[in-house]
C-alpha positions as MATLAB code, in Angstrom:
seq = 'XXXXXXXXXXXXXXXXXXXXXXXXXXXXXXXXXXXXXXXXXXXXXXXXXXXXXXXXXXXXXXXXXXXXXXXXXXXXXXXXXXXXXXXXXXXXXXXXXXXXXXXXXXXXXXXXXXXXXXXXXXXXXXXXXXXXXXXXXXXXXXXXXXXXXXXXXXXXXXXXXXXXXXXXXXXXXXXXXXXXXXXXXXXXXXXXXXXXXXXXXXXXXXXXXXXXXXXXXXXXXXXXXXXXXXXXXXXXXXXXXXXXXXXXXXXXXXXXXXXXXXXXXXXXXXXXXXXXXXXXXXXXXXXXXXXXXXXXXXXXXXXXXXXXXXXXXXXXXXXXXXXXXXXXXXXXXXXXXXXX';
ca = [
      51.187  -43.344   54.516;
      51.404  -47.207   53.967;
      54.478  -48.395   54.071;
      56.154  -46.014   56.054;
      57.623  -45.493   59.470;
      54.148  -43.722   61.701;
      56.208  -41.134   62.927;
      55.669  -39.168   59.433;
      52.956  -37.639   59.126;
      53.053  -36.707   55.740;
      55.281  -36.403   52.500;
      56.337  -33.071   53.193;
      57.039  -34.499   56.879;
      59.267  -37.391   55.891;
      61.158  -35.891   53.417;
      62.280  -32.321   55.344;
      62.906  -34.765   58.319;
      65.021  -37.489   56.548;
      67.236  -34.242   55.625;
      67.550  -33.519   58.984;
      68.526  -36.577   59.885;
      70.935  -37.822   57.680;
      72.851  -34.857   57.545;
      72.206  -32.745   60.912;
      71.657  -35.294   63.048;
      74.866  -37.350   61.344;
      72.806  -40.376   61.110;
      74.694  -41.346   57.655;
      73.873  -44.627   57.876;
      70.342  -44.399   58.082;
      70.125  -44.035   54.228;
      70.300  -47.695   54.345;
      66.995  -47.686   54.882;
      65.885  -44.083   53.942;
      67.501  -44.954   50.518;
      66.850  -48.256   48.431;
      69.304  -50.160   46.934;
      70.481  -49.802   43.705;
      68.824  -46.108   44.181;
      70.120  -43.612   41.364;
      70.619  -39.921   42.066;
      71.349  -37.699   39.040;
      72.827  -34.696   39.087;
      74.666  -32.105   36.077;
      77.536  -32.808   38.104;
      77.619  -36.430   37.767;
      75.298  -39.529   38.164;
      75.967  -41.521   41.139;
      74.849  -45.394   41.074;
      73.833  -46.977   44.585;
      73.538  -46.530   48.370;
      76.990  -46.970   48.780;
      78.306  -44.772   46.993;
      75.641  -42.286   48.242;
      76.895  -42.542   51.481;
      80.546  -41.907   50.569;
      79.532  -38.717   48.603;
      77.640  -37.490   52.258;
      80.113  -38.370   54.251;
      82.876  -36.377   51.636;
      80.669  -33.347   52.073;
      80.405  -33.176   55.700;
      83.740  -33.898   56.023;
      84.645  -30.585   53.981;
      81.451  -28.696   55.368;
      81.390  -29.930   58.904;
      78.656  -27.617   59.822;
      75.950  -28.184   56.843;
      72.706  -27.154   57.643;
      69.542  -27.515   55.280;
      66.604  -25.960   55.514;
      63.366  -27.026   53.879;
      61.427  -24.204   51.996;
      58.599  -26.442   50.428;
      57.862  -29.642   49.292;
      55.672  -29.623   46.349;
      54.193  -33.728   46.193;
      51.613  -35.744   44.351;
      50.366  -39.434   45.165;
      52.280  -42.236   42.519;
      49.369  -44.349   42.345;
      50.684  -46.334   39.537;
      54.500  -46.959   41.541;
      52.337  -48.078   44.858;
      52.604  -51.728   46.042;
      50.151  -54.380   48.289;
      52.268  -52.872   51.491;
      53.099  -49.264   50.064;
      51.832  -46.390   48.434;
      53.941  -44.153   46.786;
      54.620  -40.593   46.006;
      56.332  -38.364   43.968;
      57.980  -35.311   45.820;
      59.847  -31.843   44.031;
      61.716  -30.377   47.358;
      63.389  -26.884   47.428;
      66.409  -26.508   50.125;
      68.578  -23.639   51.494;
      71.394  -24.906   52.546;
      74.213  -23.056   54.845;
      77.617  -24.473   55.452;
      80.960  -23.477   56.590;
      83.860  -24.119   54.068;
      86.254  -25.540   57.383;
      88.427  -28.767   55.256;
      89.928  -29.935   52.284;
      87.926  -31.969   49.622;
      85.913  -31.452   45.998;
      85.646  -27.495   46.688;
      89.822  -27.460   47.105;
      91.456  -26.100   50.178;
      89.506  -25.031   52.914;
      89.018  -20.728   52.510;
      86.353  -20.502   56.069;
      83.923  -18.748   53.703;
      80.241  -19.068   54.843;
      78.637  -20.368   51.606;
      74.400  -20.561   51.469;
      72.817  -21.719   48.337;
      69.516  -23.298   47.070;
      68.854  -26.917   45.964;
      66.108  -28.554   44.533;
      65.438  -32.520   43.944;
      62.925  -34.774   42.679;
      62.357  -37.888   44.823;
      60.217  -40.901   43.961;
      59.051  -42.356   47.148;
      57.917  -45.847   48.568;
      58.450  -48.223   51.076;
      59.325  -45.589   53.427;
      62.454  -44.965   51.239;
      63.433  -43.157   48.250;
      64.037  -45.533   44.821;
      64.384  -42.620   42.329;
      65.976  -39.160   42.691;
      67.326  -36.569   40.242;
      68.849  -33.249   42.028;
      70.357  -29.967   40.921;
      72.915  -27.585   43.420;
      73.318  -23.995   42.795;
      77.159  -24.879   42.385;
      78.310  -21.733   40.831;
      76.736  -19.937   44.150;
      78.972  -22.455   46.393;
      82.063  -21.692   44.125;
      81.417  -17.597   43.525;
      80.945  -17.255   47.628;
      84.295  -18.895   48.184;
      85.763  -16.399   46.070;
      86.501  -17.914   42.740;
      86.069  -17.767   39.382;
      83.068  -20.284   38.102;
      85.546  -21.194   34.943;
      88.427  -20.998   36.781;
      87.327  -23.113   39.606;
      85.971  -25.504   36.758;
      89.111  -25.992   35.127;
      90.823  -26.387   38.133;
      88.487  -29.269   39.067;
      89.101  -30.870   35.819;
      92.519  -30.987   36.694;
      92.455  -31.983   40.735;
      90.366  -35.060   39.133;
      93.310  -36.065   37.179;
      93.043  -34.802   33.761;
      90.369  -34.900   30.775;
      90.610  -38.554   30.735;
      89.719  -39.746   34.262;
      87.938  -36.763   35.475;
      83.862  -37.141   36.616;
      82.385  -37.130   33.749;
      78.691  -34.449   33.799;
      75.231  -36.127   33.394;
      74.683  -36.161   29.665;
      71.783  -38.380   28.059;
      74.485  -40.612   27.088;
      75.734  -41.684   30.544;
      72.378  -40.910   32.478;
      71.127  -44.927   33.746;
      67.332  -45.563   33.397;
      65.846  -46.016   36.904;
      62.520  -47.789   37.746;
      60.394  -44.743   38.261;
      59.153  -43.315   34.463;
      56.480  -41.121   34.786;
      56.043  -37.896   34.628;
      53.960  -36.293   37.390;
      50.514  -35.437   38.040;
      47.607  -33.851   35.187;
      47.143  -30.647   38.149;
      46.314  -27.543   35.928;
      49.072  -25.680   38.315;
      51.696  -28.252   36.569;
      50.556  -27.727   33.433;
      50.270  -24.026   32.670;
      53.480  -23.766   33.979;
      55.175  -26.529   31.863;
      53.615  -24.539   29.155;
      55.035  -20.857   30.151;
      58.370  -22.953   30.105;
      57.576  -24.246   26.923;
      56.256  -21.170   25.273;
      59.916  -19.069   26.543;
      61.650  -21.772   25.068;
      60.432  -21.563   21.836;
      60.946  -17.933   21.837;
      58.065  -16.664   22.763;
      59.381  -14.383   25.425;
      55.940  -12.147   25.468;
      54.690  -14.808   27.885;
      56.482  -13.304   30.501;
      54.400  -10.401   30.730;
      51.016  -12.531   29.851;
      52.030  -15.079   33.343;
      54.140  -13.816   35.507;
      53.043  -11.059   37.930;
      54.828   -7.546   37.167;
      56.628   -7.762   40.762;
      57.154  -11.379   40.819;
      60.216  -12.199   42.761;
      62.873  -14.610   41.141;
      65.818  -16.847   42.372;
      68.199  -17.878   39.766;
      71.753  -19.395   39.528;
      74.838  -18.205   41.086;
      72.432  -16.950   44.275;
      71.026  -14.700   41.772;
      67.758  -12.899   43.000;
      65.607  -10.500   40.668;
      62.573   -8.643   40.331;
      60.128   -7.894   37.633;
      59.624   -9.091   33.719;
      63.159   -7.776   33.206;
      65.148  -10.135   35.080;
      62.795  -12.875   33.848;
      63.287  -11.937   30.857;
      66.985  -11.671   31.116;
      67.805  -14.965   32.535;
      65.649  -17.055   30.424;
      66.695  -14.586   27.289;
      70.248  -15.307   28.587;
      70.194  -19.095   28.388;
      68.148  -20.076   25.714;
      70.486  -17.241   23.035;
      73.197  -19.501   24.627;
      71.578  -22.854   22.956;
      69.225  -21.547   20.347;
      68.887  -25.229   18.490;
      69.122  -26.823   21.536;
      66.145  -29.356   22.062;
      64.347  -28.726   25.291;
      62.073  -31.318   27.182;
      60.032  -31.620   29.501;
      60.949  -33.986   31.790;
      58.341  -34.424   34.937;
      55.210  -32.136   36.473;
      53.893  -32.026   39.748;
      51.332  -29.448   40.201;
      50.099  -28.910   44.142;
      47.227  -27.264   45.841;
      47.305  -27.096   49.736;
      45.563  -25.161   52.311;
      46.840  -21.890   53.695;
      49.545  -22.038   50.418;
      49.444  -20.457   46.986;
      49.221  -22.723   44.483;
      52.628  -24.393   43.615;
      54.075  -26.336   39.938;
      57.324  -28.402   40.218;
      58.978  -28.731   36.818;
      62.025  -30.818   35.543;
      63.462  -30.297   32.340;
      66.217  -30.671   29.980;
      67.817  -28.556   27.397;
      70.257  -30.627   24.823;
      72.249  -29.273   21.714;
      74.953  -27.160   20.479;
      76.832  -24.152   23.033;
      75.903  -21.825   19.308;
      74.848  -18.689   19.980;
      76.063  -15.998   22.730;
      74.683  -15.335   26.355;
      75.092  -16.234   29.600;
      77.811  -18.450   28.748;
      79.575  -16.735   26.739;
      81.460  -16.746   23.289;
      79.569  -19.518   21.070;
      82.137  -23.159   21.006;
      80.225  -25.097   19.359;
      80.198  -27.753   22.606;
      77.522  -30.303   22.762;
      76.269  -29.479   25.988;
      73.415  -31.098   28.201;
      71.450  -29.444   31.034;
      68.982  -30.414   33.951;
      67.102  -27.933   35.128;
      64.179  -27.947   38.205;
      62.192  -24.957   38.365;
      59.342  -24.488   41.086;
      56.525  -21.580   40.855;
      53.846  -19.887   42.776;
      50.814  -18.540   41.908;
      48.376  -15.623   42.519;
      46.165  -13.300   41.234;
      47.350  -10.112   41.937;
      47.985   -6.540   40.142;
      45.317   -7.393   37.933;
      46.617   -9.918   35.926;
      44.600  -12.637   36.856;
      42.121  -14.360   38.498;
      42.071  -17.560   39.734;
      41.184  -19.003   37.028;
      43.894  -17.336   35.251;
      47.014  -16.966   37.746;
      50.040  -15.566   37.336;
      53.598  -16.432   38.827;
      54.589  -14.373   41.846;
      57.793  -16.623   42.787;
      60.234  -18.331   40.418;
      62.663  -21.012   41.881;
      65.042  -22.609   38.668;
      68.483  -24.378   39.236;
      71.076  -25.292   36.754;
      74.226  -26.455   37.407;
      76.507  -23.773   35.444;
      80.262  -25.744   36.583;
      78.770  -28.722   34.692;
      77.622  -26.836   31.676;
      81.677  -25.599   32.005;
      82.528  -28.419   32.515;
      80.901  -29.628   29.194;
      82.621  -27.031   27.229;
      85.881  -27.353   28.644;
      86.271  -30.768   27.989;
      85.353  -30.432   24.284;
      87.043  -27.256   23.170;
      90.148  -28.323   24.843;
      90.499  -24.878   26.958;
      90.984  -27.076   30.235;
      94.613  -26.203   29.786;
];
């Protein structure tokens, strides 16, 4: 790894370590260097503009979860050939977290209940010079907020107002306020990626019989809210559930990394974006008309078993995707006026 401190010995390496550091260790000012300047890290909840202010938002957290641990599931990486430098190469990195934390003090989550909260995230870094440039992250916030023993709306609304109002309050990532940053591609080519961009695809244009074509019949799945299922049904029934909630809505695909590794199934990283009208009923709800935007990061892994597939025809055994449902709320608060 040019460019990079020698104690890493890989991608997967450096990035489950920097976690550790930064927020176990408490070495908060370490993203200094861990972070570049000017760095960008999107999330639904709001789109924070450099290292700064990046180090405020950590140090707000572990002031109001003084315990935070995160632990590193995967990593699922690909080499940035085109972002590398004459001292640097570069990488692109998809990393899935479980975090635990202990809801001790005051702060964004309100006052302190001593609920033990655990919840997944999942972030796309773009990596050189031994320090991110480029990141774009999504936390299972209605998990954080149900745990504590609240309402996901409620709590929402209540936000809206402990930020002072629907005129000063953080505004969600849209496409409007999202800030171009200096990393625009989109991944790797790995076949991995791609046939699981296009299951994506294919269930977003409604056709929900590709659930039973790729996904494996017992395939375990981890949705939002700390929401785990099993089987086509609960596929079916989240992705059913939030599509019927934005039928028009335009989804994208917004990045691929596909990853093969020894002693590991074969992986797919995908980040993408779902933007249009809150029209039709599901999982949010009665239909408001609210323009609403969403990131979502979804990871999958692969096999051949209960004879589905082969492997050259694999089918998903474990589904990872994160939205952020308090900034879809958010969204629809704001604009229907119901933050009242």
């Amino acid at each position: 790894m040019r460019g990079f401190d020698p104690k890493w010995q890989d991608v997967p390496h450096y990035i489950i370590g920097i976690t550790k550091e930064i927020w176990e260790d408490r070495r908060i000012g370490s993203l200094r260097g861990l972070y570049s300047d000017g760095l960008i890290v999107r999330s639904p909840a709001s789109v924070v503009v450099d290292n700064t202010n990046v180090i405020a938002a950590t140090m707000a957290t572990l002031a109001e979860f003084p315990d935070r641990e995160l632990l590193g599931e995967d990593v699922i990486w690909c080499d940035d050939p085109d972002g590398a430098t004459k001292t640097s190469d570069a990488y692109l990195s998809s990393h899935r977290l479980i975090c635990t934390a202990t809801h001790d003090r005051a702060g964004m989550y309100g006052a302190p209940t001593g609920k033990q909260v655990k919840y997944r995230i999942l972030a796309d870094c773009a990596i050189r010079d031994g320090a991110v440039y480029d990141e774009w992250l999504v936390r299972d916030q209605s998990a954080i907020v149900s745990q504590m023993g609240f309402d996901v709306v409620d709590w929402t609304r209540d936000l809206i107002a402990r930020e002072g109002g629907p005129d000063t309050c953080v505004r969600p990532m849209t496409s409007a306020n999202d800030v171009a940053g200096p990393y625009d591609r989109q991944g790797n080519d790995n076949p991995i990626g791609a046939r699981y961009a296009d299951t994506l695809r294919a269930i977003m244009g409604a056709d929900m019989d590709v659930i039973p074509r790729h996904y494996d019949r017992a395939v375990n799945l981890h949705y939002p809210c700390a929401q785990d299922g099993l089987g086509w049904a609960d596929a079916d029934n989240f992705w059913m559930g939030l599509r019927s909630a934005f039928p028009d809505a335009a989804f994208t695909i917004d990045h691929v990394i596909g990853r093969d590794d020894p002693m590991m199934p074969p992986r797919a990283a995908v980040r993408w974006s779902l933007h249009g009208k809150h029209a039709g009923w599901g999982r949010f709800g009665t239909p408001t008309g609210a323009e609403v935007y969403i990131m979502g990061i979804s990871h999958a892994e692969f096999g051949p078993f209960a004879g589905k597939g082969t492997w050259g025809d694999p089918t998903i055994r474990r589904e990872y995707t994160l939205i952020d449902e308090t900034a879809i709320w958010k969204q629809i608060l704001l604009q229907t006026g119901a933050h009242a």
